[in-house]
N, C-alpha and C positions, 0 to 999 in steps of 0.2 A: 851543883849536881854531883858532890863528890862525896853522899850522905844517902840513906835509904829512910825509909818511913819505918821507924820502930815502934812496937804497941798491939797492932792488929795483927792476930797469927790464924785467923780464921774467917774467908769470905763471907761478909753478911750477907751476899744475892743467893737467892735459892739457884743457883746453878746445875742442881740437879734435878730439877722438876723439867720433865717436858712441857709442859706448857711456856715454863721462862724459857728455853732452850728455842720454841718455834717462833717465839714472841723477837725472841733478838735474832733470831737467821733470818726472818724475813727485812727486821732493820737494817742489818747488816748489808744484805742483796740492797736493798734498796737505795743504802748511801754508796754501796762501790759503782751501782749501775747510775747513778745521777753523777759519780766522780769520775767517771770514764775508765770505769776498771776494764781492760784489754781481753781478757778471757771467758767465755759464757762460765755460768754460775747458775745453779737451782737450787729451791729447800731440798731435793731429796741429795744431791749430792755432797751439800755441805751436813746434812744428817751426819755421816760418817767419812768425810775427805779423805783423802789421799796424803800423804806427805809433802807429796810436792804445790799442793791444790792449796796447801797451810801456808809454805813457805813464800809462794805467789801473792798470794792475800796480805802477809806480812810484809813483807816488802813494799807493796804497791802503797801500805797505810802508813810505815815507817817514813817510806818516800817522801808523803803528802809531809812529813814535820820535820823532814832533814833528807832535802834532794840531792846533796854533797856527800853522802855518806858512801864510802866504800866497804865493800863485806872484803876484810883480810882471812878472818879463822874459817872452820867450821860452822853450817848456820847454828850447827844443837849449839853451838859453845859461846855463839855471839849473842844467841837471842836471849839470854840471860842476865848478861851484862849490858844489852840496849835496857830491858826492862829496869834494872837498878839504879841506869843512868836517868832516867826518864822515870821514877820514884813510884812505881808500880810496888801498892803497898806487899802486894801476894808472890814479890820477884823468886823470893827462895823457897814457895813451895813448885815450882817448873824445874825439872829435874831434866835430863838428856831420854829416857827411856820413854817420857812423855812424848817428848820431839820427836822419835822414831818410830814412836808408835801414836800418831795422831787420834784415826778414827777409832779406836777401842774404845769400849765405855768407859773404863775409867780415867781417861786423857783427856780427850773432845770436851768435856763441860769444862774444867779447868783453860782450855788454850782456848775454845771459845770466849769464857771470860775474857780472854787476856786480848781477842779481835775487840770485844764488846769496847772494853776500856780505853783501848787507840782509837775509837772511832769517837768517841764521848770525848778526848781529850783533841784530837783534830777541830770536833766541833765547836768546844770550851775555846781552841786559838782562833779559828776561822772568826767567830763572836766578837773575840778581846782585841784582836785587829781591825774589824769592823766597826768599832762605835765608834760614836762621834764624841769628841770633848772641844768643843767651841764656846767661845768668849763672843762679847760684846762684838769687837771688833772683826769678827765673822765680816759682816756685810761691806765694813769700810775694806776690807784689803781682798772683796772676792770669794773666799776660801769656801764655797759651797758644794758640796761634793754631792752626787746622787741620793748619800745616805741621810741629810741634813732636812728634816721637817718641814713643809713651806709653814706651819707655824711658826719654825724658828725663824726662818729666815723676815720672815714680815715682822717678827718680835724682835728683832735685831733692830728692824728697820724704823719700828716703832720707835726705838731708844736712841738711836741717833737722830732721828729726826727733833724727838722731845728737845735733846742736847740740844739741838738749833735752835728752837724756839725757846729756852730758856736763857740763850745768849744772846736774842734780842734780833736774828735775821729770820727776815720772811721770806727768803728766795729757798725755795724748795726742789726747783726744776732741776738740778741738777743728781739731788738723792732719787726725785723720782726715776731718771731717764736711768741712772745706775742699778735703783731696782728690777726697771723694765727688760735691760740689757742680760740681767744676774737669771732672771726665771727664761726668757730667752737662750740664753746657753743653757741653761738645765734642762730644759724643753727638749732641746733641739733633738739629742739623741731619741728621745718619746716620739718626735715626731717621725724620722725617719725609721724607727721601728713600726709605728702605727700605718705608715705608707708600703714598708715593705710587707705587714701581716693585710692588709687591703688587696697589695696585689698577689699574695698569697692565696686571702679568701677567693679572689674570684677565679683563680686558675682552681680551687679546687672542686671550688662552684662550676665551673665550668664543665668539671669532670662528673663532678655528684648527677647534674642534669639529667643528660643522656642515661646514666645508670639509674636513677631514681623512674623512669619514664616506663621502664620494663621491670618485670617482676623480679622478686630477687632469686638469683638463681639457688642460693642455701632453699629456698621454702620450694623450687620447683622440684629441686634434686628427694627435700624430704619428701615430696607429695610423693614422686616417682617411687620411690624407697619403699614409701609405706603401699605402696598401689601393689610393688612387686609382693610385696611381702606378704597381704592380702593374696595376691594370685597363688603364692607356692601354698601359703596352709590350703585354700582351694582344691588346688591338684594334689594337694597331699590327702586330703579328704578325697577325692574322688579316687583316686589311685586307691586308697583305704576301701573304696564303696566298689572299684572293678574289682578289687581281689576277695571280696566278700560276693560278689556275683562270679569270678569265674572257679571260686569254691562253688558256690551253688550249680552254677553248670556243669563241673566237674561231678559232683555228686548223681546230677540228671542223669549225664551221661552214662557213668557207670550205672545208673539204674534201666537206663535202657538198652545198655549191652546186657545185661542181665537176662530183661525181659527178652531183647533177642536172642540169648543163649535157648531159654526156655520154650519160646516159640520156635527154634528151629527141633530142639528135644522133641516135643510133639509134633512137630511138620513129618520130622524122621518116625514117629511113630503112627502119626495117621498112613503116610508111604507104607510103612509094613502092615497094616489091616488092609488097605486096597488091598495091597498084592495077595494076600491071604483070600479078603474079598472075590479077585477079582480069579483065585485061584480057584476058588469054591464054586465061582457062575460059570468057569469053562467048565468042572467035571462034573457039571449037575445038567442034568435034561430041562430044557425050558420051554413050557408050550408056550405058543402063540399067545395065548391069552394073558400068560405072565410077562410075557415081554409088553405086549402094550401097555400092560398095569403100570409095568417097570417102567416104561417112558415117559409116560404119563405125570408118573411120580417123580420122577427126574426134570421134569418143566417144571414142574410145582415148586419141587426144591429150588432149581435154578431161581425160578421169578423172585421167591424168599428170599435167597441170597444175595441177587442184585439188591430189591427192597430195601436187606441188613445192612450192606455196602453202602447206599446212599444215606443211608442214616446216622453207621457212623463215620461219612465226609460229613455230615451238618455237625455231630459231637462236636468232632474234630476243630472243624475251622469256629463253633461256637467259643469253645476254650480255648483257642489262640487268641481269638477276641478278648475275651475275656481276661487271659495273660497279660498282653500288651496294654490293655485298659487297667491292671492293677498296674505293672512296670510304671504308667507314665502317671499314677497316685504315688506310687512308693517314689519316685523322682523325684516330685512336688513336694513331696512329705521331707525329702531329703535336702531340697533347697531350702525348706522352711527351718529346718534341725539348726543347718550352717549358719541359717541369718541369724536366730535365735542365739548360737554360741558368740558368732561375732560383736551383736546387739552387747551379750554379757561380758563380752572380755573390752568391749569398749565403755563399759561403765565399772568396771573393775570388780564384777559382781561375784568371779568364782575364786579371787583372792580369797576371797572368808567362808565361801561357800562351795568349793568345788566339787561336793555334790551336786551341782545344780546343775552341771554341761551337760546337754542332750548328747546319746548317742540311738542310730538307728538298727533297730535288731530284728529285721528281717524275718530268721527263721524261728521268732519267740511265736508259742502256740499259748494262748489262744491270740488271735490277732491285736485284742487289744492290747497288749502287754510288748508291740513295738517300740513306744519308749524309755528310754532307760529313768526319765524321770516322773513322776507324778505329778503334771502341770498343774491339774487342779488344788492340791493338796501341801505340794510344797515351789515349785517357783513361783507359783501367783500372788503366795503370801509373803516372801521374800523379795521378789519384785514390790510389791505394795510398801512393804518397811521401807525400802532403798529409797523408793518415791518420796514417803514421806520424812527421811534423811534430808534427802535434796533440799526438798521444799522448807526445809525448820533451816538448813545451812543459807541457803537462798533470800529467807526472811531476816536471819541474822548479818549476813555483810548487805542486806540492803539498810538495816538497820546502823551498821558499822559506816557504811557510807553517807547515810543523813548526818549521823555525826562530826564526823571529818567534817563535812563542807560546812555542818553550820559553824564548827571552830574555826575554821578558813575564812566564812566570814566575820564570824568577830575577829579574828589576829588584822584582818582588813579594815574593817571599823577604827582599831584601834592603829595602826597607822598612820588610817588617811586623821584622824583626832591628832598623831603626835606632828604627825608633816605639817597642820596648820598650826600648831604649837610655834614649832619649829617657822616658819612661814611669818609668823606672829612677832617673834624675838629678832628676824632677820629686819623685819620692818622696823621695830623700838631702835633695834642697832645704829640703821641708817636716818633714822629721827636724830637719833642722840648726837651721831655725827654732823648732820648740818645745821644740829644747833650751837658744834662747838665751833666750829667752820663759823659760823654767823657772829658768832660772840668772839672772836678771834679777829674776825674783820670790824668790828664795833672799837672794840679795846686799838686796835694798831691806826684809826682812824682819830679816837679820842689822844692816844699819845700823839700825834702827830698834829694834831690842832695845840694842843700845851704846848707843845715844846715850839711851835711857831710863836703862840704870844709870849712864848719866856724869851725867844731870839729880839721881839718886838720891843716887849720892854725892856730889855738890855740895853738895845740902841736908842730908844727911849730915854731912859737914866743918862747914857753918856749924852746925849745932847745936854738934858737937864742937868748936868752937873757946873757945865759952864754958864750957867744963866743965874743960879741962885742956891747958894751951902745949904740954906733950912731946905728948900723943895731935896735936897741931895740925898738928907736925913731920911727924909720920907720914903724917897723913893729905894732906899736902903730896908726900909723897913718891910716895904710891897715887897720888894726882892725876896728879903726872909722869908717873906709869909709865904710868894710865890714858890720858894723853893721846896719850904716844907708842904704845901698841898701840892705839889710833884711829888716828893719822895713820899708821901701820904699815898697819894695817886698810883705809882710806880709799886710799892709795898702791894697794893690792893688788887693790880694788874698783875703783879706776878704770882699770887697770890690764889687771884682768881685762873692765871690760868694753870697752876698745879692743881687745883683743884678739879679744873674740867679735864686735862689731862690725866688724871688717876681716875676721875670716873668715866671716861673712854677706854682706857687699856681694861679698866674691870670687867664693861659691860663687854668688850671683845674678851673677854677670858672666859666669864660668864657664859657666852653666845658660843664659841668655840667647846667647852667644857659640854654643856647644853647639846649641838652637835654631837660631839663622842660618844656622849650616854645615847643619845636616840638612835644613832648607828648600831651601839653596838647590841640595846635591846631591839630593835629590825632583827641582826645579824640571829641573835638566839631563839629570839619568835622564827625565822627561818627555817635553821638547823632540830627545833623540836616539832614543826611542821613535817620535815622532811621524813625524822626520826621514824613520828607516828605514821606516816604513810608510809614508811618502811615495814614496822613492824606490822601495820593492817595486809599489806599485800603479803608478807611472809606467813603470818598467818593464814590467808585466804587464797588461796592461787586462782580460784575463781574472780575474785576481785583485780588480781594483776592481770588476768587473761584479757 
């Protein structure tokens, strides 16, 4: 470590593109929060850090590859010489003015790099410490560790086993019960995981229940939200509609102080003709006969003037009628304006068109020009296009959804086709096996019959040898012959059973291999199932709805 990397004097990552910049904060956040980084972290504050928020991070990452390390200098002065030690090709473009000035634009992509690179090289050791390099004798001494394939370990097991049976013993029970014992401890932690996430599920199930049983309170809160929010545009509109009516009364009013300014003008001025009047009948002589005329005419008038009186209280109360029967059209008319805007803002109609919001105009003369828009003319043909938006949007993810499912069911077809594949080969598997089972017990049955009649004539011979030299010859000669159709025999058996043996480990290689591909093409038929129904619902929010 007493050497730097010479050659490269210019980072080949685009390190100055935002896009690689978000690409690696989010990796970053994500490997300190799976590492149990001690301090909160976000994309927006690692955008531009702190000095100290840098120095945190480095350390916590330096930590994870040398937890003995003591910080002696200054950090501007150390972190430079960690990097060189630890053969960070870009050490000597990190200068101190970088380190004290982290989040500036031209610092942060550079020292980011230099986060990026600790985290890739942690990962690179986490890795190279993790794999496994096992041998044969894996299985005879134990040494199975969590990270160790149960292929391998049954491939192990396979081959010491072979070993036995090519050395001539059939006692097996003992690699068996050692297998048993081997997946058994490897198990075990699985299992006690699998019981503690059991009792896990059901306390959360227990808790999910009672919650799942009542509504959820996010969608009540939103209902409530949107209910209110509804109500204020309401009162804000009517509030709108009382100050457009107490204008209008205000204006009454003022029209009727007016009028009574004027009617009192003339009340004062009819007062001064009486008096004139009534000044003119004292100094004038009045026969008799004029005066009865005059009273006469003075009932006449009278009756007229009640008559006028009563006729205009019927005007009168006619056009309050009247009034109050337009009031509670213009109301109606007024509720229907509101439901018509709400109608439009809940189909998102006046985004594109907001010409289209009704409003109520009251004091527009001539009456039909109350509202602001021309229903006939322009929302009904705007309303009709939006309709037929819907309906062509509606036709098409109904259309996008027939297709989805009929690929859902072919990717299904073709599963349930490779599972009996698959189903098919598990079966040849275990054919193949108890036929070598079978021919294993055939073969240890036949040496065992040979080798009794070779112990037979053995003692055989030795009898005959005391009896007579030429029978001795002969039986010398059986002997040879017996021997050689053994080691004939023996050749043929062992022979035979490397042969069954290589074609059992292939056809489990075969059958396991077979497995992986059918997994892992599941796994991708999955993942572009998923894809696609991802990108249909993003597309269509009607469809995710």
């Amino acid at each position: 470590m007493g050497h730097t990397v010479v050659g490269i004097t210019k980072d080949p990552r685009p390190i100055r593109e935002k896009s690689w910049q978000i690409s690696t904060i989010r990796g970053l956040i994500s490997f300190l929060v799976q590492a149990g980084y001690p301090n909160s972290i976000s994309v927006k504050t690692m955008q531009a850090p702190s000095a100290k928020d840098f120095q945190s991070i480095f350390k916590f990452l330096y930590g994870m590859l040398d937890s003995q390390y003591v910080y002696q200098k200054k950090f501007e002065e150390e972190v430079p010489l960690i990097l060189k030690s630890l053969r960070y090709p870009f050490a000597d473009g990190i200068s101190k003015s970088q380190l004290f000035s982290v989040g500036s634009p031209h610092a942060w992509p550079t020292l980011l790099a230099v986060l990026a690179w600790l985290q890739e090289l942690i990962q690179c050791c986490e890795q190279a410490e993790g794999t496994y390099h096992g041998t044969n004798d894996d299985f005879q001494t134990g040494m199975v560790g969590a990270e160790v394939p149960n292929e391998r370990i049954f491939y192990n097991y396979l081959l010491t086993a072979y070993g036995v049976f090519l050395s001539g013993e059939d006692d097996n029970e003992e690699m068996d019960q050692h297998l048993i014992k081997t997946f058994d401890r490897r198990n075990a932690h699985i299992v006690k995981d699998l019981e503690r996430m059991r009792a896990h599920y059901a306390a959360l199930r227990a808790e999910w229940e009672p919650l799942s049983m009542n509504e959820d309170p996010l969608s009540v809160l939103q209902r409530d939200h949107h209910g209110l929010v509804q109500d204020r545009e309401k009162f804000r509109q009517y509030l709108s509609h009382l100050d457009t009516k107490v204008a209008s009364l205000t204006e009454q009013l003022q029209q009727v102080r007016e009028d009574a300014n004027t009617k009192a003008s003339e009340l004062t001025q009819l007062q001064e003709q009486q008096r004139q009047l009534q000044h003119v009948v004292d100094t004038q002589e009045v026969s008799p006969a004029d005066v009865d005329r005059m009273t006469s005419e003075k009932t006449s008038l009278a009756k007229g003037l009640d008559t006028l009186a009563l006729r205009s209280e019927e005007a009168t109360r006619v056009a309050w009628e009247h009034e109050i029967a337009l009031q509670k059209k213009i109301d109606t008319l007024d509720k229907l304006v509101q439901e018509y805007n709400g109608l439009g803002r809940r189909l998102n109609l006046f985004a594109s068109r907001p010409d289209l919001q009704l409003s109520l105009l009251v004091h527009n003369e001539p009456p039909k020009l109350l509202l602001s828009v021309d229903l006939q003319n322009l929302a009904k043909p705007a309303i009709h296009t939006m309709l037929e938006s819907f309906n062509a949007k509606a036709h098409a993810l109904e259309d996008e959804r027939i297709a989805i499912s009929e690929e859902l069911d072919q990717l299904q077809e073709a599963f349930s086709e490779q599972s009996d594949a698959n189903a098919s080969l598990s079966q040849q598997l275990r054919q193949q096996s108890d036929e070598h089972t079978s021919e294993k017990e055939t073969i240890g049955r036949n040496n065992a019959t040979k080798t009794h009649q070779i112990q037979h004539y053995e003692q055989s011979m030795t009898a005959l040898r005391g009896e007579d030299s030429d029978t001795l010859l002969a039986v010398q000669q059986r002997h040879t012959q017996l021997n050689t159709e053994l080691q004939q025999m023996s050749r043929t058996y062992v022979a035979e059973k490397e042969r069954l043996s290589n074609k059992l480990v292939t056809s489990m290689q075969d059958a396991l291999s077979f497995h992986a591909h059918i997994m892992e093409a599941l796994h991708g038929l999955k993942q572009k199932v998923k894809l696609d129904y991802v990108e249909a619902t993003s597309s269509s929010p009607a469809l995710s709805a």
